[in-house]
N, C-alpha and C positions, 0 to 999 in steps of 0.2 A: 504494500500500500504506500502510496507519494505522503509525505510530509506535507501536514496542512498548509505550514509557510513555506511552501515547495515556489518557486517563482516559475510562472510556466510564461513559455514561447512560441510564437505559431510561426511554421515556418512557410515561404512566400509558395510552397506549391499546396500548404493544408488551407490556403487564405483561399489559394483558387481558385480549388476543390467546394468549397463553402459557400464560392458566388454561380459556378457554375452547376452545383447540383442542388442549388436554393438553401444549402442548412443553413441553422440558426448557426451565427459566428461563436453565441456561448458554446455551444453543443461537444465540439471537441474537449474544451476544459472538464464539463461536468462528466463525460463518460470516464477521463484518465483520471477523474478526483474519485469520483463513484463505482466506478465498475469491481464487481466480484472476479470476471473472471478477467485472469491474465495467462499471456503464451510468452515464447520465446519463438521467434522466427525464425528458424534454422535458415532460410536460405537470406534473406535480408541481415537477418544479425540483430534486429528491429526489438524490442518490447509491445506485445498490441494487449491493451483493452477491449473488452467485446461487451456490449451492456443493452438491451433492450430499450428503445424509447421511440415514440409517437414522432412517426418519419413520414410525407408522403401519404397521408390518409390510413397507415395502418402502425401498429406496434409493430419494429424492425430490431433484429440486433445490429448494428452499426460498430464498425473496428476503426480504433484511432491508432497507429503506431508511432511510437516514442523512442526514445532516448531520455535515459537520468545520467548527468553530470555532476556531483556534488549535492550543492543547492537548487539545481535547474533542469526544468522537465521541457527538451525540444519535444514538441506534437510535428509530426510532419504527414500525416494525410489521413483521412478519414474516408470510409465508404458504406454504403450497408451494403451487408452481405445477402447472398444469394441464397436461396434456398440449399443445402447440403453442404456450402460453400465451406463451413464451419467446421461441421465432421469429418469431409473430406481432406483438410487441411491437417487435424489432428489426425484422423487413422492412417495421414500418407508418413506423419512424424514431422512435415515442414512445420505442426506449432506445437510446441511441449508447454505442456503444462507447470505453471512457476508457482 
């Protein structure tokens, strides 16, 4: 779990990502503050959060991936995931459970 005074960063392709696929600009922060589950991206090297929230007219889960620095959490892109998107990721082992 991130430290509550964790300084978080959005980086200019998770800003993009946010204008072009309409999210809320908070949305990134609350899911890597709140999410229960976290992976380890084997082929990125990435930290992602996965957390369920009101996306698009329906409750989605949606994956932010990170980087922790010391005091500093980069977010660098957010997406909602696809139906199986999630399972498949963990039973291929590209996201281990942390």
């Amino acid at each position: 779990m991130p430290h509550p005074d964790m300084k978080v960063e959005y980086s200019k392709h998770i800003k993009a990502r946010l204008k072009v696929r309409g999210i809320a600009q908070d949305l990134p922060k609350k899911i890597f503050e709140e999410a229960q589950e976290r992976y380890m991206d084997t082929e990125t090297g990435h930290l992602v959060a996965v957390m369920a929230k009101p996306l698009y007219d329906r409750n989605r889960e949606v994956m932010v991936a990170y980087a922790i620095d010391k005091e500093c959490a980069a977010l660098y892109t957010i997406h909602p995931l696809k139906d199986g998107q999630k399972s498949n990721r963990i039973l291929s082992g590209r996201w281990r459970k942390l």
